[in-house]
C-alpha positions in Angstrom: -0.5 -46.5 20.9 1.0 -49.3 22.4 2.7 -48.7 25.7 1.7 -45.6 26.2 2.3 -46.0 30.0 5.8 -46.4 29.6 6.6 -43.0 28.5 9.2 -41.1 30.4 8.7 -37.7 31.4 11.2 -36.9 29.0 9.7 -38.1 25.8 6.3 -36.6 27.0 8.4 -33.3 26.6 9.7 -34.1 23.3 6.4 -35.2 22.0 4.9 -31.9 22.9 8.1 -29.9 21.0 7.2 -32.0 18.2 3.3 -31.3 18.0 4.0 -27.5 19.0 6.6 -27.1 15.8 4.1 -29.2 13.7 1.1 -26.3 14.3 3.8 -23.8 14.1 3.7 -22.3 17.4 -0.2 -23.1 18.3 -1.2 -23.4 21.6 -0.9 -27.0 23.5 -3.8 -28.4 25.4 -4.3 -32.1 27.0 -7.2 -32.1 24.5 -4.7 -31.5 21.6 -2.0 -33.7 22.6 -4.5 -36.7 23.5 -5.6 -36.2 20.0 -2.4 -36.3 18.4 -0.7 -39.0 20.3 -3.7 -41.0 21.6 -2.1 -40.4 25.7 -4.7 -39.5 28.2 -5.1 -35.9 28.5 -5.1 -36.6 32.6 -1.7 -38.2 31.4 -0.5 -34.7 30.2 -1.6 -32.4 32.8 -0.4 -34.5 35.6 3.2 -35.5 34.2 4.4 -32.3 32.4 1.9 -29.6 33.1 4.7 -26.9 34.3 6.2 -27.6 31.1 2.7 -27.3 28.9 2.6 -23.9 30.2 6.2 -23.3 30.0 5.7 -24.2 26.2 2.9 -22.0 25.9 4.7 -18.7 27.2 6.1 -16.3 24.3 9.7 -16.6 23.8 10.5 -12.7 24.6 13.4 -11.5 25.9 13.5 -9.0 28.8 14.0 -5.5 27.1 14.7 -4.3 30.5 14.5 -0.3 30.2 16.1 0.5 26.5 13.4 2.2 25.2 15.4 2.2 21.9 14.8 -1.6 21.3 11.4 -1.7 19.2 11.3 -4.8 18.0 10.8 -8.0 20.7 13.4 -10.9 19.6 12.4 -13.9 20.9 15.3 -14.5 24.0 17.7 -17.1 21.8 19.0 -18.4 25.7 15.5 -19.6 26.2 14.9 -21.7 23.0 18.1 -23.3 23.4 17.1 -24.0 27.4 14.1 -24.9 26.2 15.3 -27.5 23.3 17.6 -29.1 25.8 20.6 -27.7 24.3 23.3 -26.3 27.2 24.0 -22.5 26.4 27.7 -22.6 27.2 28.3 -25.4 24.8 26.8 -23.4 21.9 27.8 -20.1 22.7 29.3 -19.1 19.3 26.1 -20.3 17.8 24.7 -18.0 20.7 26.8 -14.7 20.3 26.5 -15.0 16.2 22.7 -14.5 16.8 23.2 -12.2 19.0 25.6 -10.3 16.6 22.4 -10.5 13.8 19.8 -9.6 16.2 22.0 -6.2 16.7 22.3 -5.6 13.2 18.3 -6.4 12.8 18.0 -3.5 14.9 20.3 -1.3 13.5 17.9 -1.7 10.1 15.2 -1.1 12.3 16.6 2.1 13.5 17.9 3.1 10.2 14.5 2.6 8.4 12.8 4.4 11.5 14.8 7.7 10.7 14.8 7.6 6.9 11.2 7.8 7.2 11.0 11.2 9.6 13.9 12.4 7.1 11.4 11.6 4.1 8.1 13.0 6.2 10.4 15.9 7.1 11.2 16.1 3.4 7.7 16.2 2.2 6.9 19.1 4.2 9.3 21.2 2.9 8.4 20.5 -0.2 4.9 21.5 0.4 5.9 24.3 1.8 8.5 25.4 -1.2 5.2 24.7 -3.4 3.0 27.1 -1.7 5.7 30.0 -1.4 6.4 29.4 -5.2 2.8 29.5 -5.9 2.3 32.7 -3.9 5.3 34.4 -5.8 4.2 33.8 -9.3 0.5 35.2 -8.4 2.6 38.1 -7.0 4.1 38.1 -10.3 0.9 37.8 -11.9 -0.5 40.8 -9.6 2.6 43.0 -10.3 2.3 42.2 -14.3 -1.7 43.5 -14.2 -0.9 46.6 -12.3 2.0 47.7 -14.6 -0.2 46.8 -17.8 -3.1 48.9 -16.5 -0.2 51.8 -15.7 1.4 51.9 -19.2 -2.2 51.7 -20.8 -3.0 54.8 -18.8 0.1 56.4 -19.6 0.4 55.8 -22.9 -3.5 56.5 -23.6 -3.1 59.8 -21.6 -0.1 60.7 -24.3 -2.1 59.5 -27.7 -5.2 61.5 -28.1 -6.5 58.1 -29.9 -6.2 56.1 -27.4 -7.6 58.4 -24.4 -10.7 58.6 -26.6 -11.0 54.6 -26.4 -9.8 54.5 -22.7 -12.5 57.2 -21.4 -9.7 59.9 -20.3 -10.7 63.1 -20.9 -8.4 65.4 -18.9 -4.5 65.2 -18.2 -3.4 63.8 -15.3 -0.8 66.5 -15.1 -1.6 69.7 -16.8 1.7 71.1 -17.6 0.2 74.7 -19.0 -1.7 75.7 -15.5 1.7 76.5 -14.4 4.5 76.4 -16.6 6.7 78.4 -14.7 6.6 75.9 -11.6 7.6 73.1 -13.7 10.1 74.3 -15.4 11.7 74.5 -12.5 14.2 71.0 -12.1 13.5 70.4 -8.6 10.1 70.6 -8.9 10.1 67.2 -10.7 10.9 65.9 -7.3 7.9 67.2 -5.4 5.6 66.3 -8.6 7.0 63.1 -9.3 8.0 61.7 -5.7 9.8 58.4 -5.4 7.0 55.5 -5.2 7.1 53.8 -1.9 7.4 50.1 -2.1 4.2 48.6 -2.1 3.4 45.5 -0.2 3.1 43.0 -3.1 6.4 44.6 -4.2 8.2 44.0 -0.6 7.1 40.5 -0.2 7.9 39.2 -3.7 11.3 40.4 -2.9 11.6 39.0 0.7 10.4 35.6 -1.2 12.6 35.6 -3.9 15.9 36.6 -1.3 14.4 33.6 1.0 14.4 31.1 -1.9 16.7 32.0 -4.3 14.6 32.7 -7.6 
């Protein structure tokens, strides 16, 4: 490249923005830039070193102590510095970006909660799975039991049927002492109220809970 003496510090600069956007963002070396311009890498270091390393830091902003700021913007005052473009000549340009970087976030945030509304949601519904799966085997439990009571009921009633079931004695025999329970408030001390058994309790406390 003819002239390559001649350069200004200046256009040294611009020849490395235009090699560093032309690798998209890769990392400049005096090996690189000799390569793509045919200047000395000694040329490089020695005329625009500070701004080789400048080039080569990550445009972040300072997130100073907001812990609610989880995404890193590149600092939008910095490219501009860096582009050679004055700040306070551009500010509308400045402040709009600014204004879509703060909506950007607001996404972010947005997104951030629907998804511990939609975890939250899921574990509910795991859990309304589970307690509606324990309910119908109560259901299923409760069922049995009162099938295997009206079979033994009826069966002890129809002569026929306690021969198939195996029973061969009453369960109450009214004739040992007819006079006892012919008395009404015997029925009371024979046939007590049934306490509320524990299947019983809890498919009720289940159904109350969730409404079935």
């Amino acid at each position: 490249m003819a002239g390559k003496s001649n350069f200004t510090d200046e256009q040294l600069m611009d020849l490395a923005d235009e090699i560093k956007a032309k690798y998209k963002g890769k990392e400049l070396t005096p090996s690189l830039l000799e390569r793509e311009t045919g200047i000395g890498r000694m040329t490089w270091k020695r005329r625009i070193d500070d701004y080789l390393r400048e080039l080569n830091k990550p445009l972040v902003r300072d997130m100073g102590t907001n812990t609610d700021d989880m995404i890193l913007f590149p600092s939008i005052e910095a490219i501009f510095t860096r582009h050679g473009y004055d700040v306070e000549s551009h500010v509308k340009l400045v402040n709009a970006l600014h204004e879509l970087e703060l909506l950007i976030q607001d996404l972010y945030k947005e997104k951030q909660q629907y998804k511990e509304q939609m975890k939250k949601y899921e574990q509910i519904k795991d859990s309304f799975e589970e307690q509606n799966k324990k309910i119908q085997d109560l259901k299923s439990q409760k069922s049995h039991y009162e099938n295997l009571y009206n079979k033994l009921v009826v069966s002890s009633l129809e002569p026929h049927l306690r021969k198939e079931m195996g029973i061969s004695s009453d369960i109450i025999n009214f004739n040992e002492n007819k006079k006892f329970y012919e008395k009404l408030d015997s029925l009371e001390k024979n046939f007590p109220k049934p306490e509320e058994s524990f299947s019983q309790k809890k498919i009720k406390e289940l159904e109350d809970e969730y409404s079935f």
